[in-house]
Every structure is written in C-alpha cells, then in structure tokens.
Backbone as CSV, one residue per row, in Angstrom:
resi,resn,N_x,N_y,N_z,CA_x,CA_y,CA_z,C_x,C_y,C_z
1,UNK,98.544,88.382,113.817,98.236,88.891,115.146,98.699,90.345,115.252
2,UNK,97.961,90.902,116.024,98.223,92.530,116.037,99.762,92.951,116.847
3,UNK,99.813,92.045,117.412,100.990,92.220,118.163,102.681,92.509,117.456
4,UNK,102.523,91.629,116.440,103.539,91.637,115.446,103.730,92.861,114.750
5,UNK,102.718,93.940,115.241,103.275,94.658,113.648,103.644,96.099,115.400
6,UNK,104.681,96.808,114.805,105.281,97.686,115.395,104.666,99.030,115.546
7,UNK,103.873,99.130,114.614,103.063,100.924,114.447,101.884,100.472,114.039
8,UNK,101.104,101.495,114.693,99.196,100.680,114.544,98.346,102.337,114.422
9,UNK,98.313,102.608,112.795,97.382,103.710,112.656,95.613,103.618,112.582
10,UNK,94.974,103.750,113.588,93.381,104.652,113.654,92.761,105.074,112.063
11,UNK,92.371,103.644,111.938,91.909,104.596,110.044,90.195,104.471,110.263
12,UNK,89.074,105.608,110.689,88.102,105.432,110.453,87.820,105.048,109.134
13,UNK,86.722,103.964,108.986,86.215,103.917,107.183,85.373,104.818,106.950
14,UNK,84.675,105.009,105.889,84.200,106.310,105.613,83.125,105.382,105.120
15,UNK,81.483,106.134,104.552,80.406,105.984,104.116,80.624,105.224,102.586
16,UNK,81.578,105.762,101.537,81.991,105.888,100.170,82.683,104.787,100.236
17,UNK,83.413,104.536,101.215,84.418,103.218,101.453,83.561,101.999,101.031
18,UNK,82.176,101.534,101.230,81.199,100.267,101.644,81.223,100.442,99.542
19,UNK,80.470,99.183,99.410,80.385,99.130,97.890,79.212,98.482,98.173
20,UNK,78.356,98.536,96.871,76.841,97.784,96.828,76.732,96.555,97.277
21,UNK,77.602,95.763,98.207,77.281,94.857,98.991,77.566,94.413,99.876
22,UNK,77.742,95.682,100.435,77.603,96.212,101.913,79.325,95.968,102.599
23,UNK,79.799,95.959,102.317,81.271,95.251,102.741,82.460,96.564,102.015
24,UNK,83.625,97.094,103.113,84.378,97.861,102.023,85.422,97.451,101.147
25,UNK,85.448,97.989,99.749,85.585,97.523,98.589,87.112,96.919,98.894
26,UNK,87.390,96.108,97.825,88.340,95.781,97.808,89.601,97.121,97.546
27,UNK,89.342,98.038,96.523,90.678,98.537,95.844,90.526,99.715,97.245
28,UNK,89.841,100.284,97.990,90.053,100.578,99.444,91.035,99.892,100.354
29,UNK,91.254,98.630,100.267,92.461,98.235,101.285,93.499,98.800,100.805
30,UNK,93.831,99.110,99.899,95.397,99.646,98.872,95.335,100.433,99.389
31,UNK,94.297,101.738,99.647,94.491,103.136,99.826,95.031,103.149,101.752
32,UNK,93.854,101.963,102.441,94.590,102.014,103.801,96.147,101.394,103.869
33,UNK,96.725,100.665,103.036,97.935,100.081,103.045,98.761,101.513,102.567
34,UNK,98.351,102.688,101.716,99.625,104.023,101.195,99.076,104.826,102.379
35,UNK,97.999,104.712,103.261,98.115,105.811,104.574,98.779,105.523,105.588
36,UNK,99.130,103.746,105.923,100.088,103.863,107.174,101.165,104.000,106.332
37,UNK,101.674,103.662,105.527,103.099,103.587,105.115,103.540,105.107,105.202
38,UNK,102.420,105.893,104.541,103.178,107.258,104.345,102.927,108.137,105.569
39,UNK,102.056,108.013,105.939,101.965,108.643,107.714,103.161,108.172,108.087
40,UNK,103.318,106.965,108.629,104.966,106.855,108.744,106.067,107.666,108.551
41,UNK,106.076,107.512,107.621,107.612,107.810,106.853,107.485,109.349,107.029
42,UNK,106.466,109.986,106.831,106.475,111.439,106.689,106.383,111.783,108.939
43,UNK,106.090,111.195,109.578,105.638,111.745,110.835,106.887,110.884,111.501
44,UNK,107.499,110.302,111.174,108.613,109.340,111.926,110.338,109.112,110.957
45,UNK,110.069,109.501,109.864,111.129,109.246,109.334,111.363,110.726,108.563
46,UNK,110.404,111.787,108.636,110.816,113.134,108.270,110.303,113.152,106.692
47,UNK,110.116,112.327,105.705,109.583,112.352,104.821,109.031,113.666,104.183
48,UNK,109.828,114.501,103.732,109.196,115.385,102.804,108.335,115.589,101.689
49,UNK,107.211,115.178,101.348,106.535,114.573,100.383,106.678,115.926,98.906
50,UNK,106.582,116.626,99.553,106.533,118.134,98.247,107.886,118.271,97.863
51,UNK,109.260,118.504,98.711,110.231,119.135,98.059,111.417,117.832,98.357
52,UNK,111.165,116.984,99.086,112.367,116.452,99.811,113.082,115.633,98.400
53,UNK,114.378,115.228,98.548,115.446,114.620,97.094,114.649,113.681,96.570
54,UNK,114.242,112.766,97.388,114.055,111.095,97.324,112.857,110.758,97.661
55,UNK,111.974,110.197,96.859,110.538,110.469,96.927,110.396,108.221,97.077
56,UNK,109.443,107.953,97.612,108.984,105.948,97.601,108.374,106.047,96.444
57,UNK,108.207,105.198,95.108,107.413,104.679,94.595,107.000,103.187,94.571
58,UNK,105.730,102.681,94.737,105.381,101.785,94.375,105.793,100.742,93.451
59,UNK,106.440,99.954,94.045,106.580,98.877,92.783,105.768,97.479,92.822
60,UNK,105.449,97.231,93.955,104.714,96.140,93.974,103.852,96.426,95.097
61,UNK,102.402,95.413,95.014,101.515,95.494,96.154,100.794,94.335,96.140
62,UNK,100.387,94.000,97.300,99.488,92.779,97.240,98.707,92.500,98.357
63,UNK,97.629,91.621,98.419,96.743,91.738,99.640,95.771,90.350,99.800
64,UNK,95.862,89.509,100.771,95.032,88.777,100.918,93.846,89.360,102.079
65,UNK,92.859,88.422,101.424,91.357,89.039,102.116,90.907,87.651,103.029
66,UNK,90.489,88.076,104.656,90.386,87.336,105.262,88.773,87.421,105.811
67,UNK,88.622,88.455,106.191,87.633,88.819,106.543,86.975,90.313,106.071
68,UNK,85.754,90.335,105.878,84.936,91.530,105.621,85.629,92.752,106.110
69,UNK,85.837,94.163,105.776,85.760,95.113,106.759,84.593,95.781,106.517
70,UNK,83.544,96.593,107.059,82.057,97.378,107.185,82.263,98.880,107.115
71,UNK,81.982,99.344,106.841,81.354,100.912,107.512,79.841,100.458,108.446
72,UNK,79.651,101.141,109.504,80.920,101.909,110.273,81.746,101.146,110.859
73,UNK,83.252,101.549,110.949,84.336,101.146,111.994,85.382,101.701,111.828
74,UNK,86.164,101.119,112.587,87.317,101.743,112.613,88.318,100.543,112.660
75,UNK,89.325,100.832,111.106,90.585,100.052,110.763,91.878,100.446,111.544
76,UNK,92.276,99.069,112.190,93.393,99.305,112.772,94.584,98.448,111.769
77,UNK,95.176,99.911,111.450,96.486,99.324,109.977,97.864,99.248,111.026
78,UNK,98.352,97.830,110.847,99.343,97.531,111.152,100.323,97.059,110.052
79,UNK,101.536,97.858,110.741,102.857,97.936,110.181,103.994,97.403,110.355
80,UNK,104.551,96.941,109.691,106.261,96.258,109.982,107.175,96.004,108.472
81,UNK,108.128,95.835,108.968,109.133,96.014,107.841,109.335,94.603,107.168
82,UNK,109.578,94.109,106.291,110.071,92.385,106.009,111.682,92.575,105.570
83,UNK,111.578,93.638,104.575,113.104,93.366,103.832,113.498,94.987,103.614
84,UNK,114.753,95.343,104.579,115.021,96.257,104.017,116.637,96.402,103.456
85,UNK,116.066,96.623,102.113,117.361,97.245,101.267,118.096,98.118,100.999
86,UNK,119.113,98.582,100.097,119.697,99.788,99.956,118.603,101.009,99.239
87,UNK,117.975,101.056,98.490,117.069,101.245,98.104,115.524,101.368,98.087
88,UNK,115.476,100.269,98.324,113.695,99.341,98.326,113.628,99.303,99.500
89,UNK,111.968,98.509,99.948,111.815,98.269,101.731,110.866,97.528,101.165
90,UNK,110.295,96.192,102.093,109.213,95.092,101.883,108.159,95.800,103.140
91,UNK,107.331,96.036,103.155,106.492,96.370,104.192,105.611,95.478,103.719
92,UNK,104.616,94.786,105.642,103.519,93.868,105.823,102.956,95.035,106.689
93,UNK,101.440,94.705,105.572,100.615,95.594,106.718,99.242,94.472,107.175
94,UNK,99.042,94.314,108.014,97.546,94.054,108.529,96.610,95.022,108.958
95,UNK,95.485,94.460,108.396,94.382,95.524,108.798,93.283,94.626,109.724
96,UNK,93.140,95.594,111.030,92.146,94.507,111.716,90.766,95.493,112.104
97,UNK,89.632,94.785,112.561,88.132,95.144,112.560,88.560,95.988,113.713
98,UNK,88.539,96.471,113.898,88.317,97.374,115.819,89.247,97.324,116.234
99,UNK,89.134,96.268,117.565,90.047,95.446,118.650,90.421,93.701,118.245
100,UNK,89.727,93.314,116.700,90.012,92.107,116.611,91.242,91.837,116.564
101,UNK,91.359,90.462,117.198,93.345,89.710,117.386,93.772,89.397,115.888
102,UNK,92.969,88.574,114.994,92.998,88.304,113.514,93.038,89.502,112.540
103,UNK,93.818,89.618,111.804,93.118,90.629,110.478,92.422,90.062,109.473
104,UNK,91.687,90.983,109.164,90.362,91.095,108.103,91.286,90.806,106.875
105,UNK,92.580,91.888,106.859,92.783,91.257,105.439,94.860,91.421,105.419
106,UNK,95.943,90.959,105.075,97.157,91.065,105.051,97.360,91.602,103.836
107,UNK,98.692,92.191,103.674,99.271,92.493,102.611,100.149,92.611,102.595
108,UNK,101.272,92.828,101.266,102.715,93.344,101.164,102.929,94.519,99.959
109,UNK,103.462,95.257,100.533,103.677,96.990,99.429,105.462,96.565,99.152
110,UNK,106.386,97.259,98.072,107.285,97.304,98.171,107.106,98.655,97.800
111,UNK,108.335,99.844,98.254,109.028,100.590,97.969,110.125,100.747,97.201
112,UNK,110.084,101.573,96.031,111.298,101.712,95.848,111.798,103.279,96.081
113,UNK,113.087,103.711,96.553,112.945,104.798,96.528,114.078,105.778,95.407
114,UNK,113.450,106.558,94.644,114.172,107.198,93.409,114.786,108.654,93.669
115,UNK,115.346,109.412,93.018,115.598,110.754,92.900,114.259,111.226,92.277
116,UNK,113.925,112.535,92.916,112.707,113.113,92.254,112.478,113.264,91.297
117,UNK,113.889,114.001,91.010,113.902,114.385,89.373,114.169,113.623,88.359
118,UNK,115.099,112.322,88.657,115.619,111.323,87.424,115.293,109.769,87.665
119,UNK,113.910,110.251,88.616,113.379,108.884,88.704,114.552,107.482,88.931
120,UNK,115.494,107.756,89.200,116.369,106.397,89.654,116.780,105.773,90.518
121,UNK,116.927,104.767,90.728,116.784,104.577,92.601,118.006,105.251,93.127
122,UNK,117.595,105.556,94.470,118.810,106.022,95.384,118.602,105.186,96.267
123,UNK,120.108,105.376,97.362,119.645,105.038,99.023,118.319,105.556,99.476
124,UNK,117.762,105.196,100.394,117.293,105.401,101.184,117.736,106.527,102.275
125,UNK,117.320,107.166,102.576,118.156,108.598,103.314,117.960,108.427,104.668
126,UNK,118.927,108.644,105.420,119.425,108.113,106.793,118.075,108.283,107.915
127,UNK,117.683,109.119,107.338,116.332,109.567,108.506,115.247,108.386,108.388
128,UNK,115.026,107.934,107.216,114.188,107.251,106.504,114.765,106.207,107.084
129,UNK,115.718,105.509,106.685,115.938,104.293,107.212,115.997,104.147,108.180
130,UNK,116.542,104.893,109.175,116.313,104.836,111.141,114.965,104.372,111.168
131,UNK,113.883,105.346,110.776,112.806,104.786,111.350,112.173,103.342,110.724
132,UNK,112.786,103.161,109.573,112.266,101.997,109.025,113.184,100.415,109.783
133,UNK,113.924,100.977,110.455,115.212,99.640,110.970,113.945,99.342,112.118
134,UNK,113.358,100.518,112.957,112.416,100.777,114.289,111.470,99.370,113.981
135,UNK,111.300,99.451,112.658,109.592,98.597,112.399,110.360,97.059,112.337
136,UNK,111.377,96.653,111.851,111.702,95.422,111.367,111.454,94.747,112.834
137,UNK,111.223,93.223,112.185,110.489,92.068,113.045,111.580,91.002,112.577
C-alpha cells in the first residue's frame, strides 16, 4: 500500500522504457529503484555524489513483479527503510501505476556504504543516516 512507504518520487516513464511487448521492461524497474534511493540521499541526506568521503554501493537488489507498468504514465516510487545498519541500509521500494493503492511491482536494494578511495565499508555519515532514520517503518 502506498501509504507505507515515507517518500513518494514522480518518475515519468519514457517511450525507450516499453519493450516489444508493449509493457516496461523488466531491467527498467532497477533503474526506477537507484532514482528514488539516490534522489534521496543526495536532496535529503546531503549526499555528495562527485567528491563527498563515502559513496552507497550496491550489494544486493531484488524485485517482485505484480503488475504491468506502460508508457505512457507516470511511476509513483515509494520508499522506506527495513534495516538500518552501521554501514549498510535495507531499503523497500514500491512502484505504483499513477494513483493505484497496489504496486505494479516491490522490491529490496541493499546499500553498502564504503570510503571512496579504499572501497571499505564505513559508517554511514551522520547526515545520511538522519535522513535515513526519517524513512524507517
């Protein structure tokens, strides 16, 4: 339900998004699951993506498919936290058709977050985690 998730980003789909049977592609939900996360973090948690210490990488992702999404429309990506660690963060995102109550399709991303330069995990940096405590359910 849309209600559950704490931050709800406006993702128009695009033309390129649809695949030869008429429906948008699957490896497209991944890309709407790294635009709310990082809109986030960069517009709410200060996220420096070019120079800042401590950069998220991907360590895990996953996604169940519930329903179709189309071009044209507009994806509403919802956000919330599951597990947050010293390090890592569990984010659930739903993606829903328009105004639908159901999502089209769920998922889970993990974060890990490293030093830029020596790739190893660090904390999580205080700015970052404020806004990520905001999302937990």
């Amino acid at each position: 339900m849309r209600a559950e998730y704490p931050h709800v980003l406006s993702i128009p789909t695009r033309w390129m998004d649809n695949d030869v049977y008429g429906h948008v592609n699957n490896v497209q939900y991944y890309s709407y699951f790294d635009t709310v996360i990082n809109e986030y973090l960069i517009r709410e948690g200060g996220l420096d993506i070019h120079a800042g210490p401590a950069i998220g990488l991907c360590a895990e992702s996953r996604c169940e498919y519930h329903a179709a999404l189309a071009f044209p429309s507009v994806v509403q990506a919802g956000l919330r936290v599951l597990k947050l660690g010293r390090s890592s963060v569990t984010y659930e995102i739903g993606l829903f058709d328009g105004d639908a109550a159901e999502a089209a399709a769920t998922g889970t991303f993990v974060h890990v977050f490293v030093d830029r330069a020596t790739r190893r995990p660090v904390a999580i940096p205080d700015p970052l985690r404020a806004a990520l405590r905001r999302l937990e359910t």
